[in-house]
MIZA-113811 format. One record per atom (N, C-alpha, C): residue in three letters; z, x, y. Coordinates in pm, whole numbers, plus 50000, padded with zeros to 5 digits. Each point is the difference from the previous one (the first is absolute). Example, Ala and Ser with C-alpha at 12.3 -4.5 7.8 and 13.67 -1.06 7.14 Angstrom:
BEGIN
ALA507805131949431
ALA500004991150119
ALA500005009050120
SER499284996550105
SER500065008250119
SER500734992350109
END
This chain:
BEGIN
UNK682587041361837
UNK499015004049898
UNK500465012849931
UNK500144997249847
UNK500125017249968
UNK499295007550000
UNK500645011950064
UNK498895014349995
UNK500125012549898
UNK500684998249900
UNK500145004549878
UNK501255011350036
UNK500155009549946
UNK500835014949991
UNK500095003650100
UNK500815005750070
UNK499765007750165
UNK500505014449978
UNK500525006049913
UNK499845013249964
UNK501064998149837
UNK499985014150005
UNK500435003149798
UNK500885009950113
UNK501535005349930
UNK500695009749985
UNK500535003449888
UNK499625008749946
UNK500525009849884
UNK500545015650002
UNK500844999449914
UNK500705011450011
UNK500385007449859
UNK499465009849939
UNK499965009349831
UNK501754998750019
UNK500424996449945
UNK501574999349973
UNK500185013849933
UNK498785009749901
UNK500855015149974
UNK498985008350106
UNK498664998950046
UNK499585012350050
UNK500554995750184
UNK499874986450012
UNK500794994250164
UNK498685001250100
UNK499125000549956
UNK498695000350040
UNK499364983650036
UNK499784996850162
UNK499484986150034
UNK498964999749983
UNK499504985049967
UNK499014995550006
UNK500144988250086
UNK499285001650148
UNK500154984550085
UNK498865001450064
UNK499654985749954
UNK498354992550031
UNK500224987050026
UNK498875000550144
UNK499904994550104
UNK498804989149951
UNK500574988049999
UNK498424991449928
UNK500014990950110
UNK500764993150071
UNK500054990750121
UNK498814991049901
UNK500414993949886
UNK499214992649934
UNK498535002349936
UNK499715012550036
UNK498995001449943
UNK499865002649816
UNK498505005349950
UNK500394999949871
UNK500265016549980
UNK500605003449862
UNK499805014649988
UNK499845001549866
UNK499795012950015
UNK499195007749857
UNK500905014850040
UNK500884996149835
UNK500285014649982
UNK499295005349918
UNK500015013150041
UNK498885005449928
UNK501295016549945
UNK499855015749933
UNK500335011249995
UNK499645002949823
UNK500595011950010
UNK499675003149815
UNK500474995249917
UNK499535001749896
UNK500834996649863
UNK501135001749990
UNK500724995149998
UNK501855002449924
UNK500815000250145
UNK499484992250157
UNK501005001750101
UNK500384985950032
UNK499904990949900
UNK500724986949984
UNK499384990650037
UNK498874998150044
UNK499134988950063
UNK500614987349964
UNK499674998249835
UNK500104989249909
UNK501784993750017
UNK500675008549983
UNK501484997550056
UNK500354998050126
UNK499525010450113
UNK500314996850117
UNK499264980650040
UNK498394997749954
UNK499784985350005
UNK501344986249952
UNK500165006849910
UNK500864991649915
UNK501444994050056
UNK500305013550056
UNK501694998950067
UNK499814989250140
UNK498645005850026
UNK499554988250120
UNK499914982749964
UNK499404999249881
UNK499574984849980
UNK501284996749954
UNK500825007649902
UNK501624995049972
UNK500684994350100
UNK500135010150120
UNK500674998550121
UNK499844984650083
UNK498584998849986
UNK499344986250099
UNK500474989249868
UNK499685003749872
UNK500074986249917
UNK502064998050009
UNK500325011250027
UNK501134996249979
UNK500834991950065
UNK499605004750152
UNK500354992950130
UNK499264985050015
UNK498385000149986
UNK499734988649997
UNK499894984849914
UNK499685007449867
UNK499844989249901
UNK501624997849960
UNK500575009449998
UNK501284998349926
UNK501394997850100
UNK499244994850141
UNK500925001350103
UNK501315009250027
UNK500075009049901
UNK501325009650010
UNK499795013350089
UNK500374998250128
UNK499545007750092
UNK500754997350142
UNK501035009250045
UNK500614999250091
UNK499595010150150
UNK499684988250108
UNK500005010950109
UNK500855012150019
UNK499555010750052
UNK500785010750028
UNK501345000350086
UNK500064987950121
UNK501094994850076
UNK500674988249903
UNK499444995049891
UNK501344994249911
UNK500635006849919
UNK499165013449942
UNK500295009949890
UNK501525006450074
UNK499675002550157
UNK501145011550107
UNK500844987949987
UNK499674989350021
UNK501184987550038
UNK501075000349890
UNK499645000949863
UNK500244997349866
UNK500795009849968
UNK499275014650059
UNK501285016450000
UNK500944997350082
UNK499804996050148
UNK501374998450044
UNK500964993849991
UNK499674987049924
UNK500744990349974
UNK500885008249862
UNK498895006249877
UNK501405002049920
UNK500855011650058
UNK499385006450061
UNK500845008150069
UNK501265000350069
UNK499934988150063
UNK501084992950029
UNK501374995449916
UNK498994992749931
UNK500834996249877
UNK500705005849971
UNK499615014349930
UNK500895012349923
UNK500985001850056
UNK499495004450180
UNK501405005750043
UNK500884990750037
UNK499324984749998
UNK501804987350029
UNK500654998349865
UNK499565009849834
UNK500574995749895
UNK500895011049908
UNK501144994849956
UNK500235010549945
UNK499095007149854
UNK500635009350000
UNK499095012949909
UNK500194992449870
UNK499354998649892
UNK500314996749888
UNK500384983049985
UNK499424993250152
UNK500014986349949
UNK499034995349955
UNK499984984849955
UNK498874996649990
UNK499044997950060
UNK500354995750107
UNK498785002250116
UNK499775012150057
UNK500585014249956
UNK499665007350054
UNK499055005749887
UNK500264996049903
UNK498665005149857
UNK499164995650026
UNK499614985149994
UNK498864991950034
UNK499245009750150
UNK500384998950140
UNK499165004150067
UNK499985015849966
UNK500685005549953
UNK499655016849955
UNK498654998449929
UNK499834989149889
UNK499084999049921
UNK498684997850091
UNK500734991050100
UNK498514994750081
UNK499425003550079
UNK501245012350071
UNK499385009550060
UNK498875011949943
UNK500325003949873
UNK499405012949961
UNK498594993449992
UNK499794987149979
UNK498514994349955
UNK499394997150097
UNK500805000150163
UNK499104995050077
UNK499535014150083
UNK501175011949957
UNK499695010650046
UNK498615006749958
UNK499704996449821
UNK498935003449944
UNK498794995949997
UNK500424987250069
UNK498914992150042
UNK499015006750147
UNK500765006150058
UNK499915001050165
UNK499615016149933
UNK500115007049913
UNK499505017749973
UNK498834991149955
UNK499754993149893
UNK498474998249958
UNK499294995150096
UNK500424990250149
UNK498994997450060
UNK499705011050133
UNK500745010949999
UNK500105010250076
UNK498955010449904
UNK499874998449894
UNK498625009749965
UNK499084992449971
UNK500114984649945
UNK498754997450008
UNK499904985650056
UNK499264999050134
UNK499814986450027
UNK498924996650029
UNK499694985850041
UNK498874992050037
UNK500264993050130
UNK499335003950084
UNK500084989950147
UNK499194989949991
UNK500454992650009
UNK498894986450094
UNK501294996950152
UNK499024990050036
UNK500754995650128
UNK500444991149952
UNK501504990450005
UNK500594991949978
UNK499404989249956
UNK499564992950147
UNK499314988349995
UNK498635001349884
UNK499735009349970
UNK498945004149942
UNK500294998349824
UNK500835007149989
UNK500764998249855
UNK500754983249974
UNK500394994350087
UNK500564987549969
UNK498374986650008
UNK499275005950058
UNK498464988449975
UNK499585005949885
UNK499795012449946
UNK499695003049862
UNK500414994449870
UNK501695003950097
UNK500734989449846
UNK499774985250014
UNK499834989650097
UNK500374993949959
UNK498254994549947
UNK498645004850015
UNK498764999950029
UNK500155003849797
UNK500425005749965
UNK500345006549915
UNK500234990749901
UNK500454992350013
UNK500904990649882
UNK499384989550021
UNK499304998950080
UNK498834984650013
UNK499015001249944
UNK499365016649964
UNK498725001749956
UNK498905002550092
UNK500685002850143
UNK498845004850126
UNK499775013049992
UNK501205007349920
UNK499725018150043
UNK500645002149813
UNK499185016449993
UNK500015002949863
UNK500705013850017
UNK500565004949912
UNK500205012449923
UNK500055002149922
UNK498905010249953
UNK499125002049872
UNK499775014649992
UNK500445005949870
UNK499855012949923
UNK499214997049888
UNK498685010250048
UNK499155000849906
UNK500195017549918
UNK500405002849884
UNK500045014349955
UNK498615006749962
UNK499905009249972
UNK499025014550031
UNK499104988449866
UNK500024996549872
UNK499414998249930
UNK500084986350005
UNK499174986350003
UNK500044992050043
UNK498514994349952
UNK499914987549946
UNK498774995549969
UNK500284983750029
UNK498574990949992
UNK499644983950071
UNK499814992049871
UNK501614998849944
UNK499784993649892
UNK499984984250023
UNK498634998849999
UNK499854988750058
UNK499764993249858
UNK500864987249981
UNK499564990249914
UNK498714993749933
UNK499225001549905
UNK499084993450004
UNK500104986050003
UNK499354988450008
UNK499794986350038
UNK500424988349811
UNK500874995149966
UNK500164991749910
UNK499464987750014
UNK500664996250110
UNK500194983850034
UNK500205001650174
UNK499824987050009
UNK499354998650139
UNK501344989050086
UNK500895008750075
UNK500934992550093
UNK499324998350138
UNK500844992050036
UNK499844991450166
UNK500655016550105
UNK499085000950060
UNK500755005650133
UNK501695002050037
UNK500194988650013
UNK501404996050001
UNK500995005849883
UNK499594999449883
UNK501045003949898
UNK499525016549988
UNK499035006350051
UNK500355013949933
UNK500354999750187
UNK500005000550099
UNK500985005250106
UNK501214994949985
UNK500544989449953
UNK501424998649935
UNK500695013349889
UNK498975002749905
UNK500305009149931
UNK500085014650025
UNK499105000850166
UNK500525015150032
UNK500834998450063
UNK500764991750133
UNK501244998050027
UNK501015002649906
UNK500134995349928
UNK501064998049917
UNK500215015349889
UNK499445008050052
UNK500085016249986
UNK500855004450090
UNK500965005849910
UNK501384998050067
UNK499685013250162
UNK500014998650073
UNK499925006850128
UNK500575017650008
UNK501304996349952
UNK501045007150013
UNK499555010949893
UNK499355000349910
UNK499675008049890
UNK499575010650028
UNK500525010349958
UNK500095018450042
UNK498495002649972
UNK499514997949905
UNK498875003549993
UNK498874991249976
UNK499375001650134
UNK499274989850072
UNK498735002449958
UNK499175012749985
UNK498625000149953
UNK499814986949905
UNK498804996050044
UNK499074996349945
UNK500634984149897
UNK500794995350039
UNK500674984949919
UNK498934989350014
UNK499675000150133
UNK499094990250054
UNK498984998749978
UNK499255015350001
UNK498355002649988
UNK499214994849847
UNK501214993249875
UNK499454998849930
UNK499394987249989
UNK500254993050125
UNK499394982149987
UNK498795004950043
UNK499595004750082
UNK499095006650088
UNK498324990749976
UNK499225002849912
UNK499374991949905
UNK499904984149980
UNK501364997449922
UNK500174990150044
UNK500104989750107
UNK500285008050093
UNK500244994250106
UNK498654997350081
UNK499045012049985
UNK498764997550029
UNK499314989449950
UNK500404999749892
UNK499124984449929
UNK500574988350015
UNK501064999150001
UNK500984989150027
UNK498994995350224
UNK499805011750013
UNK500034999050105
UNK498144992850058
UNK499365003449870
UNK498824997450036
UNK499614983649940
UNK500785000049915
UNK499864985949930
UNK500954990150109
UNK500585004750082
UNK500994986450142
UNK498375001050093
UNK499445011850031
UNK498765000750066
UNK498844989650000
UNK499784999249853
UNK499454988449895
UNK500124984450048
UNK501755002449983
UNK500224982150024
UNK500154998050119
UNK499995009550099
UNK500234992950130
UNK498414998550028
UNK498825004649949
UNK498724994750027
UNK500224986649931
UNK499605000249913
UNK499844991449850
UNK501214985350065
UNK501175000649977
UNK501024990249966
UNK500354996250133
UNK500495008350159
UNK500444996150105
UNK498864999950120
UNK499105009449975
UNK499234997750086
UNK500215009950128
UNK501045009649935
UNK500585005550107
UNK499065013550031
UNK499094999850094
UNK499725014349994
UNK500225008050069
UNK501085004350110
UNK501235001550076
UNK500635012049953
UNK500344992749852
UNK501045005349904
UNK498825009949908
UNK498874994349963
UNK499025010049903
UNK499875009050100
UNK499055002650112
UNK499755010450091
UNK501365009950048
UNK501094996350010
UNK501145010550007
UNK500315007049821
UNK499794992349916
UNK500145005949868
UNK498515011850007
UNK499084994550029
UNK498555009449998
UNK500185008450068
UNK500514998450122
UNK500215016350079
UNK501125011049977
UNK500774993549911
UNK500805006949902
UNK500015007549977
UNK498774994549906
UNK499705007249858
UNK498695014750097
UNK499654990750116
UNK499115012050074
UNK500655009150065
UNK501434999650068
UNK500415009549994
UNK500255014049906
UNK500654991849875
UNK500125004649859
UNK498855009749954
UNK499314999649982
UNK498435002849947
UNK499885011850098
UNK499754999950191
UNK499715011050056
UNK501445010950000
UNK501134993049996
UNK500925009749956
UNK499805012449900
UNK499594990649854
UNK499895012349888
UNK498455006950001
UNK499054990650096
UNK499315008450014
UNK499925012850071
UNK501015001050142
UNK500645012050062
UNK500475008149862
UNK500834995849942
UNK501015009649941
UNK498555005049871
UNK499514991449975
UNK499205007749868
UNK498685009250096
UNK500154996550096
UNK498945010050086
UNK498194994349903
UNK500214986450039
UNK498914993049958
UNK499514983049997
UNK499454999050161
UNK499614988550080
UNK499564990849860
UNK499174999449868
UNK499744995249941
UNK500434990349904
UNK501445004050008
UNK501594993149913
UNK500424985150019
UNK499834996449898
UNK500034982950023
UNK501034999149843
UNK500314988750068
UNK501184992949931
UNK499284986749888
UNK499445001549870
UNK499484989349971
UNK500944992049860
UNK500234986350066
UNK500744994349896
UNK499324994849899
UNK500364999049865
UNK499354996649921
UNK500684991249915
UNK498954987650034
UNK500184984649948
UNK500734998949868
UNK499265005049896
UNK500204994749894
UNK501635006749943
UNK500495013250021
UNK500865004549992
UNK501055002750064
UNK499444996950145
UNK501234993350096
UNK500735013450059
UNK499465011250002
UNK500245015150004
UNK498835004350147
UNK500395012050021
UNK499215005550094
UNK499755012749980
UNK498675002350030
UNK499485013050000
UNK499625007450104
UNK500205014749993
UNK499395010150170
UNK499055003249963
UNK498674994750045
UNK498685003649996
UNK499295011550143
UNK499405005849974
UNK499695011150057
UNK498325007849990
UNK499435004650093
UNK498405000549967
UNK499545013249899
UNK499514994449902
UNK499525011549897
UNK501385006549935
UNK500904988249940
UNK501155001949951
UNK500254987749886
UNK500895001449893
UNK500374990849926
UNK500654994250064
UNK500074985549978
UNK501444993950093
UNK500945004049885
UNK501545001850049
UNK500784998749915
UNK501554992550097
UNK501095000249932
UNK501214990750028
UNK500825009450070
UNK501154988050084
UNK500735008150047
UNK501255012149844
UNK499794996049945
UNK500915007549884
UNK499115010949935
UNK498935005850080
UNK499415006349919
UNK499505011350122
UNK501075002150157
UNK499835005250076
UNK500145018749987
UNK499615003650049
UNK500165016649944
UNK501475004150074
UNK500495011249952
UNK501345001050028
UNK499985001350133
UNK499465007150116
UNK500095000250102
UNK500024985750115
UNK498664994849977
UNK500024980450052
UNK501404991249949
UNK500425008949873
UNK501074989449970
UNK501425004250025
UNK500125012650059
UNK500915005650045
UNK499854990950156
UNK499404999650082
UNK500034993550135
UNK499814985249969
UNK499564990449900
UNK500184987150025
UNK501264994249930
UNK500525011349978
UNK501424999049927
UNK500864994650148
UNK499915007450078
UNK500365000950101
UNK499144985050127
UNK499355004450001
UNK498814986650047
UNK500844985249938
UNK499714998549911
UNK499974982949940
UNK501615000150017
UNK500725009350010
UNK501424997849986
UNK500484997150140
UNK499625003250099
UNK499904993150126
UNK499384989650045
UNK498665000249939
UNK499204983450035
UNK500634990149949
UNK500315000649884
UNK501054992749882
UNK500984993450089
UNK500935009550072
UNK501374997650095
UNK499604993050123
UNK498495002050077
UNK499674992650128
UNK499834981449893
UNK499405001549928
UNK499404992249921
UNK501564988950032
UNK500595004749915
UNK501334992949931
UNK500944996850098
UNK499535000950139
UNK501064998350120
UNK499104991450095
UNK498715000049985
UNK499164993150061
UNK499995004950120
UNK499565013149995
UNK499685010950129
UNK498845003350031
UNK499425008450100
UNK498875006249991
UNK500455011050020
UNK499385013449948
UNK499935015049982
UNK500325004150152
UNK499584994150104
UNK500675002350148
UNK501284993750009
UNK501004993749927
UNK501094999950026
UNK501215002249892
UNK499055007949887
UNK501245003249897
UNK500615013650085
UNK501315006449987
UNK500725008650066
UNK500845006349894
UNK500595015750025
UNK500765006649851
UNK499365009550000
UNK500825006749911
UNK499865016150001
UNK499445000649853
UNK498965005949945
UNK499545008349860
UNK499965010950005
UNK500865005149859
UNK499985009250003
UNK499075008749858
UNK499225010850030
UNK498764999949859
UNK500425018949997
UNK500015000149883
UNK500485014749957
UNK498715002749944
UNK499445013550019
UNK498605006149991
UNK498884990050024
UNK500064998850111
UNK498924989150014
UNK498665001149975
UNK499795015850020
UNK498725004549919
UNK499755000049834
UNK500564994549951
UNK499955002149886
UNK499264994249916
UNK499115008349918
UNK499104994849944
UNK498164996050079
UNK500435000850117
UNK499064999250096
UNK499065010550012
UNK498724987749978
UNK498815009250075
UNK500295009850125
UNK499295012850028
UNK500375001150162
UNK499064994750110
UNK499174990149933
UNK498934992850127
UNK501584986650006
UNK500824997149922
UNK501264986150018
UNK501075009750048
UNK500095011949970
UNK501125008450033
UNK499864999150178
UNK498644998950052
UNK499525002450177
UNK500304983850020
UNK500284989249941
UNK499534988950056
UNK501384994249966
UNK501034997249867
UNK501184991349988
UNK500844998250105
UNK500475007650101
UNK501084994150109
UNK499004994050080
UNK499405002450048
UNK499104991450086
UNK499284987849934
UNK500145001149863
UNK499504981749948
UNK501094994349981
UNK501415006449956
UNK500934990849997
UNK501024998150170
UNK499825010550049
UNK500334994450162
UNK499194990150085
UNK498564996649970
UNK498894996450031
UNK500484983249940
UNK500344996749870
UNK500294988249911
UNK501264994950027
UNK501045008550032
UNK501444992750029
UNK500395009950136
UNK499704997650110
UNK499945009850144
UNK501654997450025
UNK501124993149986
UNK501335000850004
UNK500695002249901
UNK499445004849870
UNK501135005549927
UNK499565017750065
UNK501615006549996
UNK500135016749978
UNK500225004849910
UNK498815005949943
UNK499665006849907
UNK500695015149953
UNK500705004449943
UNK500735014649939
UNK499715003849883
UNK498655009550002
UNK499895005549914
UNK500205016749956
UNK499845004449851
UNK500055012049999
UNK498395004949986
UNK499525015349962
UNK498864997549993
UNK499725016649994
UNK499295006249893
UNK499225013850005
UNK499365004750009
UNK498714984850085
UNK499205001750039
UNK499525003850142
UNK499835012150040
UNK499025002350158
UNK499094986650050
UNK499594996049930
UNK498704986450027
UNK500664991350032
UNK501644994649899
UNK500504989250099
UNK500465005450145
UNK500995010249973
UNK499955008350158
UNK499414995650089
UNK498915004249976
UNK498845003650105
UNK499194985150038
UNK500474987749948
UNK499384988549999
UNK500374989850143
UNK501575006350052
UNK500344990950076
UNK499925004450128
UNK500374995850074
UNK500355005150140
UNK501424993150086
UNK500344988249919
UNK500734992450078
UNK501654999049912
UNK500245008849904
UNK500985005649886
UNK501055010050023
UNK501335002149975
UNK500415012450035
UNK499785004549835
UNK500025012850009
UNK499715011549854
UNK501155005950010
UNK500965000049965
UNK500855007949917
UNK500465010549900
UNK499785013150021
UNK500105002949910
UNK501075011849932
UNK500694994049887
UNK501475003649974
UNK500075014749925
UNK498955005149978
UNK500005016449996
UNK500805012650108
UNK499484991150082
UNK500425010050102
UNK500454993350116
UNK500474984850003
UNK500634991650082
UNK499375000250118
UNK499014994949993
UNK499274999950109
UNK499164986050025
UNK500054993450123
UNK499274992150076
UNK498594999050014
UNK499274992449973
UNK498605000450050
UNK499084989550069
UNK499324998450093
UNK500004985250077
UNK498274996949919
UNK499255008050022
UNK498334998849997
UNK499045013049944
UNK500264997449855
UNK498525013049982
UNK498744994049936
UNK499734986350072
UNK498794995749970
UNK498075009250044
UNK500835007050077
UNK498555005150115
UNK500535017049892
UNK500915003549955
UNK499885014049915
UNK498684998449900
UNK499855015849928
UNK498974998149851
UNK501084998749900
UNK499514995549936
UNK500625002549841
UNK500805012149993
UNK498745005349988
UNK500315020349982
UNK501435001150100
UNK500094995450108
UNK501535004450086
UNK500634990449929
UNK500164985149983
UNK501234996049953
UNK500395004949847
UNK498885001649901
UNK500615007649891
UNK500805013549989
UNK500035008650094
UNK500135008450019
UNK501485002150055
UNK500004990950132
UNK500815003350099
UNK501074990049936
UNK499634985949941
UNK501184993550000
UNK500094998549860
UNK499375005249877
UNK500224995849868
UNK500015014049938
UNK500005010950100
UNK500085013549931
UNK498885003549872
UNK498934990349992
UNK498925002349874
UNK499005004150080
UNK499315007849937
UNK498755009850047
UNK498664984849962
UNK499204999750116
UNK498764990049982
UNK498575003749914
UNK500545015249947
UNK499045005749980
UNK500145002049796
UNK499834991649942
UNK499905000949811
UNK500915011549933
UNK500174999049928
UNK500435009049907
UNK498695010249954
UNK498884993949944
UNK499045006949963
UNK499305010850087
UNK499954989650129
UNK499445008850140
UNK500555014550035
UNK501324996349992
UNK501165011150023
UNK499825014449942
UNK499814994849863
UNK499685008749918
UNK498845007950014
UNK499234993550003
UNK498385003350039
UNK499915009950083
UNK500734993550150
UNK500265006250115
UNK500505014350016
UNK501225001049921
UNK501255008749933
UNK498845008249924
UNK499124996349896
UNK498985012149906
UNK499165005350106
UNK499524994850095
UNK499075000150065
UNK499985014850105
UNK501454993750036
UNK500615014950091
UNK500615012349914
UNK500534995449894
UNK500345015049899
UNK498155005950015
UNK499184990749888
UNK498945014750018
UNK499595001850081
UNK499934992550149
UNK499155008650109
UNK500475014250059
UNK501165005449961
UNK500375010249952
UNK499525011449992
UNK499254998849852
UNK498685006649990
UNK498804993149922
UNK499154997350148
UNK498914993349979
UNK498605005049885
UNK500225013049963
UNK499205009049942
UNK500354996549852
UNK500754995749917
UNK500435001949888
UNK500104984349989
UNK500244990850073
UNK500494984149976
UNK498664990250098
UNK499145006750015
UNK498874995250080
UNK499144986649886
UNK500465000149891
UNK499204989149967
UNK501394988549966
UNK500984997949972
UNK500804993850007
UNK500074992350129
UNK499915009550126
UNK500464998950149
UNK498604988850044
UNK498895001649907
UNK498774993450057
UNK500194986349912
UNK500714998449891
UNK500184989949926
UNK501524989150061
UNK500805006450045
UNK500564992950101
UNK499614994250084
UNK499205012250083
UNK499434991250138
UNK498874988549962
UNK499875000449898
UNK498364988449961
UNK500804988549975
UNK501244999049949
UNK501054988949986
UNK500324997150135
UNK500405005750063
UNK500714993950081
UNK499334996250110
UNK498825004450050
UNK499024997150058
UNK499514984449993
UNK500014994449892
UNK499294987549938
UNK501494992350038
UNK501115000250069
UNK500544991750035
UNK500815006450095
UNK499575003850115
UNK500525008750138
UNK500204987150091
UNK498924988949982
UNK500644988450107
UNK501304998149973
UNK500405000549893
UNK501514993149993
UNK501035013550003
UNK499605006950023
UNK501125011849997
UNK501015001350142
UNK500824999350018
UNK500865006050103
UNK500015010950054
UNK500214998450138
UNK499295014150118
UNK500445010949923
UNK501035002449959
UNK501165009749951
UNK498575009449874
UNK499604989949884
UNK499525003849916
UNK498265004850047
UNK499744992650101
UNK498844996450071
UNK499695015450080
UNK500645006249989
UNK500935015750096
UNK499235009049878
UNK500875000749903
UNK500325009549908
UNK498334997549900
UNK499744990450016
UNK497964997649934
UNK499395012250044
UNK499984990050148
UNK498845010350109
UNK499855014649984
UNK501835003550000
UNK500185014750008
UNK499345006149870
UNK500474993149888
UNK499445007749883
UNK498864999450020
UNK498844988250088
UNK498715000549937
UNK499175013550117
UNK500954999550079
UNK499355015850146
UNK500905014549896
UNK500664999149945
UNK500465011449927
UNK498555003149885
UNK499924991349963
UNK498675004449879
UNK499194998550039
UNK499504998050122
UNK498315003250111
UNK500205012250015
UNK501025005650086
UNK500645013450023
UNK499115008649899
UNK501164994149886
UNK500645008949897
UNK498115005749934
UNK499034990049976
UNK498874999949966
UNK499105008850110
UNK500205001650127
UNK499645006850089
UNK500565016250023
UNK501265001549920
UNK500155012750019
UNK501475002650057
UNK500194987550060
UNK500905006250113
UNK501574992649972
UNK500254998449873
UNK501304997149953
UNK500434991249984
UNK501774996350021
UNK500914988450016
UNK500084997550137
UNK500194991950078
UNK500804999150133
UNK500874992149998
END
């Protein structure tokens, strides 16, 4: 059975600075600041796996040594300046360069592990899929109405091997739903089969409590509509509207969503046995932060054997998992579990951003210049505290500190007896 990645080794070829993470298959989330390569360091990763797997060009490390010693050999049984001594000179320097790039940057799996991938791989049982930071569910609207059979012919036949994998599939998506409800139809109606209707119906009931998780709303129903042969997301004390008319955030994740159901779909799988690595660059993006607390856990929850690698600048995805390694390439560092941390510590400690506003800061920052002197700035100092007062539940201990104090400095201060 594959168990996905079993660690990353990397190595800064100018600062020589490692990065080695320990995933023993689990998923990870890199996370660090702006400008310390997230988006690249993801990338060199999904290159690496598409390169070895989809594109089969990928030599064990004991054929790579086999391959040096052999020209090695070579050279020294040939003379200098023959032809066979050019040729393996040539073939040496490439296999030498081959063996420096996988000496700073490699990918482990376990053997047996990498050879069921590949070959799981090329059948359509296991996926590898790069989704980039900006990403939308351009899902097709509905023309004409095919058989089951011919639009999963037509996502097969999406060439596999294709570098860039987002979202090819997700545009039958629709279609496929209707295609799918009208076979529902005739197996009542024409075969009699209701076998075949009740596994199509629980489908679609899976389907339905899915996006009702992700839209964070039990009320979400899937309603097809007859006359136009289209479907609408209806919702309580809401317009219905279409899947093409999703807000950027929902359509940033069913970009991702339908492009995997699409692939179980087209292999004739269930979501418990599709397998593969995705990889999603800012996965927060665009996201609510009530979806920012919930996306790895609805899409680990929907496909529980693919390993998931994302990037992410969000604390909320952070803080969402427990069963993830966190990564983070700022400061090359490991992280197993900061689900049970606050916010306030992981923003802080692992994203270097203060949890506490810009405005607050400021506030905070005026607040302590005039307490200063309370005698001369005493009505300013009372016009602060009346602000900030009216939203102290949400303030952080830190700011929650520096309130109090000002508000016992101007009891004091009104009593006679000063600053403290």
């Amino acid at each position: 059975m594959f168990k996905g990645i079993h660690s990353i080794h990397s190595v800064n070829a100018f600062s020589g600075v490692a990065d080695i993470i320990n995933l023993e298959g689990r998923n990870l989330i890199i996370t660090g600041g702006n400008g310390c390569g997230k988006t690249r360091f993801i990338t060199k990763i999904f290159d690496s796996i598409f390169n070895r797997v989809a594109q089969r060009n990928y030599k064990t490390d004991s054929v790579l040594n086999n391959d040096i010693s052999n020209s090695e050999r070579q050279l020294a049984s040939n003379f200098i300046g023959s032809s066979d001594w050019s040729y393996y000179t040539e073939k040496l320097s490439v296999l030498m360069e081959e063996k420096k790039q996988r000496d700073n940057f490699n990918i482990i799996f376990n053997d047996e592990d990498q050879n069921l991938f590949t070959a799981s791989y090329h059948t359509g049982k296991s996926v590898i899929m790069n989704f980039p930071a900006f990403r939308n569910a351009n899902i097709n609207s509905v023309n004409s109405i095919r058989s089951l059979a011919l639009i999963k012919e037509s996502t097969k036949t999406i060439a596999t091997n294709t570098y860039e994998m987002e979202n090819v599939k997700a545009i039958y998506f629709e279609e496929y739903l209707v295609s799918l409800k009208q076979a529902r139809a005739m197996y009542i109606t024409e075969d009699n089969d209701l076998a075949s209707a009740n596994k199509i119906e629980n489908w679609f009931n899976k389907l339905e409590n899915d996006l009702g998780e992700l839209f964070e709303d039990k009320s979400l129903k899937l309603k097809f509509k007859v006359k136009s042969g289209s479907f609408e997301i209806t919702q309580d004390n809401k317009e219905p509207y279409k899947f093409q008319n999703l807000s950027s955030g929902f359509s940033a994740v069913m970009c991702i969503y339908a492009e995997l159901l699409m692939n179980i779909e087209a292999n004739e799988l269930s979501p418990n046995e599709l397998r593969g690595i995705v990889f999603i660059d800012e996965i927060d993006a665009h996201l609510h932060i009530s979806i920012q607390k919930k996306i790895m856990g609805f899409l680990t929850k929907s496909f529980p054997l693919i390993q998931f690698i994302v990037t992410t600048h969000s604390p909320f995805v952070v803080m969402s998992v427990n069963d993830a390694v966190i990564y983070d390439l700022s400061k090359h560092e490991q992280v197993e579990d900061l689900s049970l941390y606050s916010y306030e510590a992981v923003a802080e400690g692992l994203f270097d951003t203060s949890p506490v506003s810009q405005v607050l800061m400021e506030k905070m920052s005026r607040l302590n210049l005039l307490s200063i002197d309370n005698d001369r700035n005493k009505n300013e100092i009372i016009d602060i505290i009346s602000i900030l007062k009216q939203h102290e539940n949400k303030l952080d201990e830190e700011s929650k500190y520096y309130l109090k104090n000002a508000e016992i400095n101007m009891v004091r201060h009104s009593k006679g007896e000063g600053n403290v």
